[in-house]
C-alpha positions in Angstrom: -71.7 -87.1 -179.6 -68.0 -86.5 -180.2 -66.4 -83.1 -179.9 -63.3 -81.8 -182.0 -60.8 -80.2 -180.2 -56.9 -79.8 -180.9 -54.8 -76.9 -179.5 -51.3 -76.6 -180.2 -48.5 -75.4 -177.7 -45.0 -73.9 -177.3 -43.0 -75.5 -173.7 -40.3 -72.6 -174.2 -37.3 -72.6 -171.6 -37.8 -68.9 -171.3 -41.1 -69.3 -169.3 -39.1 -72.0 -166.9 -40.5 -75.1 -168.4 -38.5 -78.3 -168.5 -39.5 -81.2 -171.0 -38.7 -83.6 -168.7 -40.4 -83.0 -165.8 -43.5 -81.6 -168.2 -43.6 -85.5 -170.2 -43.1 -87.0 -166.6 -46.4 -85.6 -165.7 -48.2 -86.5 -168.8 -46.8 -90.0 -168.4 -47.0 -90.9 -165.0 -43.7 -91.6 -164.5 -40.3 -91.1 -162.6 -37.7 -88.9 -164.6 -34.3 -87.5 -164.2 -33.6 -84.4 -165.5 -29.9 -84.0 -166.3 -30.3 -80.0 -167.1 -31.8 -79.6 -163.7 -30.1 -82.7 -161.6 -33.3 -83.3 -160.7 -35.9 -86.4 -160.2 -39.6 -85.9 -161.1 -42.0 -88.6 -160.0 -45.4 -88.7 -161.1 -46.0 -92.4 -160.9 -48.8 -91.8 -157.7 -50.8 -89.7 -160.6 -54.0 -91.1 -161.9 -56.0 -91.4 -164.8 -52.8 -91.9 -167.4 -54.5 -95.1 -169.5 -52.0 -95.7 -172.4 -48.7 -94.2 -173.3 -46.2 -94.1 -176.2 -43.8 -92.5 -178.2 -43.3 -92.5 -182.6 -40.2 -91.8 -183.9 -38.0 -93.1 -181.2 -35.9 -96.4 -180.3 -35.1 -95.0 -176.7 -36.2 -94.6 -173.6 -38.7 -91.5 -172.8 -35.9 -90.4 -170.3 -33.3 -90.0 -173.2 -35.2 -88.4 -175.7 -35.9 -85.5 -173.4 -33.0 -85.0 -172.0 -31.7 -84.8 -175.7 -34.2 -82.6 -176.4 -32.9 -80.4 -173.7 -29.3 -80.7 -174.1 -29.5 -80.0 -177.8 -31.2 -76.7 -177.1 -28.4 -73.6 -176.1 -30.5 -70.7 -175.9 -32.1 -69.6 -173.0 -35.5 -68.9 -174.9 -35.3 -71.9 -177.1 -38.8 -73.8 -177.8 -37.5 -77.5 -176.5 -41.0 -79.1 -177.6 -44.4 -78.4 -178.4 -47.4 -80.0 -177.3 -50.5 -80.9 -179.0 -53.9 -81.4 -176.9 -56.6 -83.6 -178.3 -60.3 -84.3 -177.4 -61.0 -88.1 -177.9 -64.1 -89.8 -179.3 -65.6 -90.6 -176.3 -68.0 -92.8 -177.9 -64.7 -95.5 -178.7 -63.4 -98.7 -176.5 -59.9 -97.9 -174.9 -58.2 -100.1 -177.4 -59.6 -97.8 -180.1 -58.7 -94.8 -178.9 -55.1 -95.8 -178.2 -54.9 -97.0 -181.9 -56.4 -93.7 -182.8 -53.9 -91.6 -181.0 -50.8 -94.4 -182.5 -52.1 -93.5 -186.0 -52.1 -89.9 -185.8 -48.6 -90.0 -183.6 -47.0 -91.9 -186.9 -48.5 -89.6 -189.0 -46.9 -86.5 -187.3 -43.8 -88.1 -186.9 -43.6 -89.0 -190.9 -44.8 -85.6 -191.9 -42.0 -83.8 -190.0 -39.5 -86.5 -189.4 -40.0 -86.1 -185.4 -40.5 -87.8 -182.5 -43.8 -87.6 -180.6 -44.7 -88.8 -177.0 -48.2 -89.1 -176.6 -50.2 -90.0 -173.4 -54.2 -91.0 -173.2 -55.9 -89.3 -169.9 -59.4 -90.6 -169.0 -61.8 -88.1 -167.5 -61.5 -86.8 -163.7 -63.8 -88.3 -161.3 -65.7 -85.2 -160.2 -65.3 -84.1 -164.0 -67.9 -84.9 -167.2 -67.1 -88.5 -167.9 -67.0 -88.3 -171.9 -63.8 -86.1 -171.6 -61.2 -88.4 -172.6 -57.8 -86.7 -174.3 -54.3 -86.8 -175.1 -51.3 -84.9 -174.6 -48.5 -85.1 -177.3 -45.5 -83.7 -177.0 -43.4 -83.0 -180.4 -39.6 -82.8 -180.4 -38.5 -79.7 -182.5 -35.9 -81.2 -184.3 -35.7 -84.4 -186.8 -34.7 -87.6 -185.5 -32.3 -89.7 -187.2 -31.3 -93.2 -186.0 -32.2 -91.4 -182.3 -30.3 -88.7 -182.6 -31.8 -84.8 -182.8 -30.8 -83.4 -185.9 -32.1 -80.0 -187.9 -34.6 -78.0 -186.6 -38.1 -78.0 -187.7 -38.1 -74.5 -189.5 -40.8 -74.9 -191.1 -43.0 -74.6 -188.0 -41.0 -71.9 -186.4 -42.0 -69.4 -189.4 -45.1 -67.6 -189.2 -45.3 -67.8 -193.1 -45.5 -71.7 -193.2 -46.5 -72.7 -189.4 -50.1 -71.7 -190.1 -50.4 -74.1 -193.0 -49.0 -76.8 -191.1 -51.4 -76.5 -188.4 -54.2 -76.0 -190.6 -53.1 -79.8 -192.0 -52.6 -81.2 -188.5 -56.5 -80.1 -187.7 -57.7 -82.0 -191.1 -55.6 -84.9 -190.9 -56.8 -85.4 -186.7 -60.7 -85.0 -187.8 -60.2 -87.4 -190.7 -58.8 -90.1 -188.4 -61.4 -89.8 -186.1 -64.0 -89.9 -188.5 -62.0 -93.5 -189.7 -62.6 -94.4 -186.6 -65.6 -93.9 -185.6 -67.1 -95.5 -188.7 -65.2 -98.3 -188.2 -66.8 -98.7 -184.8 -70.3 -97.9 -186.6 -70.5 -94.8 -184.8 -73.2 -92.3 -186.3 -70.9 -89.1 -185.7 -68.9 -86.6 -188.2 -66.6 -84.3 -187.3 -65.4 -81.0 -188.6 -62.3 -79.3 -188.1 -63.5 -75.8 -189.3 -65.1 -73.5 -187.6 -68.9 -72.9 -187.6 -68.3 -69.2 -189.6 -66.2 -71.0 -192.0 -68.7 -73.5 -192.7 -71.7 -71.3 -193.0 -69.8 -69.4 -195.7 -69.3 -73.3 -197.5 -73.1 -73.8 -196.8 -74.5 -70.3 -197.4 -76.0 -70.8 -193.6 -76.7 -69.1 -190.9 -73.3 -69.6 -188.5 -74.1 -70.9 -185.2 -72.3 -69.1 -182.1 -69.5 -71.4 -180.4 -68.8 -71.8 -176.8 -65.8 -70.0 -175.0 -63.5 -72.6 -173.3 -63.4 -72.6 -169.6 -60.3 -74.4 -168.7 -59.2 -75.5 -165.2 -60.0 -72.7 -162.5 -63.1 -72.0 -164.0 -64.6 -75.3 -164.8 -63.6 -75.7 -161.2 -65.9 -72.6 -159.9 -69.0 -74.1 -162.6 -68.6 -77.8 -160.8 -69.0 -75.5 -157.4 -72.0 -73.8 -158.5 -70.1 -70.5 -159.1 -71.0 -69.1 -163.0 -68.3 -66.9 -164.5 -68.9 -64.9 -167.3 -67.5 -67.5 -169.8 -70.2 -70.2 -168.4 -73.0 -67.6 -168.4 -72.3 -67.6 -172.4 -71.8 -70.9 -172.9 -75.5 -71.8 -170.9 -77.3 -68.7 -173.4 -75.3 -70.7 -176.4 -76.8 -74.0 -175.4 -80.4 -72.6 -174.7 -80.5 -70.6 -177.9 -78.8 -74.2 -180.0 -82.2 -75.7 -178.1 -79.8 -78.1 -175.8 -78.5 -79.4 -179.1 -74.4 -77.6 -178.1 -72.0 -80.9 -177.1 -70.2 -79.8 -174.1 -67.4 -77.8 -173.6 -63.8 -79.5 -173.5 -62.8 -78.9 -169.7 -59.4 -80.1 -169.2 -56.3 -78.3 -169.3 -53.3 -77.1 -168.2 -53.1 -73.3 -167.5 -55.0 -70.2 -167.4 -54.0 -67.5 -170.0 -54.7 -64.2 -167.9 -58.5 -64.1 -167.8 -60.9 -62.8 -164.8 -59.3 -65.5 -161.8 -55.9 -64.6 -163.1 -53.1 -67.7 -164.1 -51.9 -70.8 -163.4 -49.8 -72.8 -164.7 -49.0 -77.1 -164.5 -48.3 -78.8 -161.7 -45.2 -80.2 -163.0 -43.7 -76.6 -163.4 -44.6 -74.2 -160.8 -42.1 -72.2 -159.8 -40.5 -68.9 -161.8 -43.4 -68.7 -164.2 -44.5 -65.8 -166.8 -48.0 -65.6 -167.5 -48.2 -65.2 -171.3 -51.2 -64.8 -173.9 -52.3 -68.4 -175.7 -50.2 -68.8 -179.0 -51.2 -68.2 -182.5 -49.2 -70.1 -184.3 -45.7 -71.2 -183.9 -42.8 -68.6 -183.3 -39.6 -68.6 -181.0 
């Protein structure tokens, strides 16, 4: 059955991050970074099955390196990425439609640009785990050109809101979806307390996300703590727990430590996972 799953990320300049090189990566493709003067090529990388972008008349190239040159301070937010679990249970062709529609609808809610990119699974990983990786401008664009910033996901006050919508809106497509393709799967955006207290039921326990290193380890035969939990969760749900999105890109801290994207190795600060949206 289909899993939900959407996280929500800051790429800050602070923490050595460069949009280009990181939407080079996602893409598959060959870059240039004016900031950096430098050339990123991912176009050997596998496993990149559809890209795109909404909200944008130009190349992928330009529109980051706007992103970047439009940004002055050293901290500055230059995008934000959104990770999403796909419906493994839809054809290619629907899932790229899937992630178009929900790209547009970002991109009319805030007035940005969005460039999204479809992975399939890894070979030696669990073969439902399709995703995307969308990364949002943090500025309006109009007639390709960066305007205003998007203040109203840079304030704690209003970000949370905003988010909360973005997690609504992304289960209701899939759900479209889904019963378009006659697919005999619902899913829900809230958490399991929150819909016990809807229900009046009993909450069931949810599984901790492993992420690379140690999905890595579990794949080796090496259980860390996290997977210990996750294998009680599943025996106490009677084998009935979907399993746990494996696919990421760093390692908050944590028992094996960091790490952080290929695409951006060097001069890194570990920091905890964001709540919310702040600069």
């Amino acid at each position: 059955m289909a899993i939900y799953y959407l996280a929500v990320k800051c790429l800050r300049r602070g923490d050595g991050r460069n949009a280009v090189a990181a939407v080079a990566y996602r893409s598959g493709e060959r870059l240039y970074s004016e900031r950096d003067q430098k050339q990123f090529d991912y176009r050997r990388r596998r496993g990149v099955l559809a890209t795109g972008i909404s909200g944008w008349a130009g190349s992928r190239e330009n529109l980051w390196n706007a992103a970047e040159k439009a940004e002055r301070r050293k901290n500055s937010v230059v995008a934000r990425e959104v990770i999403l679990a796909l419906p493994h249970e839809l054809q290619q062709d629907g899932l790229q439609r899937l992630v178009e529609k929900y790209s547009d609808w970002l991109h009319v809610r805030h007035g940005i640009a969005v460039d999204w990119a479809i992975h399939k699974p890894d070979r030696e990983g669990d073969q439902r785990n399709f995703h995307a990786h969308m990364l949002l401008t943090t500025r309006r664009v109009v007639d390709d050109v960066l305007t205003e910033k998007t203040r109203e996901l840079d304030r704690k006050q209003t970000s949370s809101c905003h988010i909360e919508e973005w997690r609504r809106s992304w289960a209701r497509y899939c759900n479209v979806a889904m019963m378009a393709e006659q697919v005999e799967s619902i899913l829900d955006h809230r958490s399991y307390e929150r819909r016990a207290k809807a229900s009046g039921k009993k909450a069931k326990i949810a599984q901790k996300h492993l992420g690379v290193v140690q999905t890595q380890l579990f794949r080796k035969g090496i259980k860390t703590s996290c997977a210990e939990f996750n294998e009680l969760v599943k025996q106490e749900a009677g084998g009935e727990t979907a399993f746990t999105f494996s696919k990421t890109f760093s390692i908050q801290g944590g028992e094996f430590g960091a790490r952080m994207p290929r695409e951006n190795k060097v001069n890194q600060r570990n920091k905890p996972p964001m709540q919310g949206f702040s600069r």
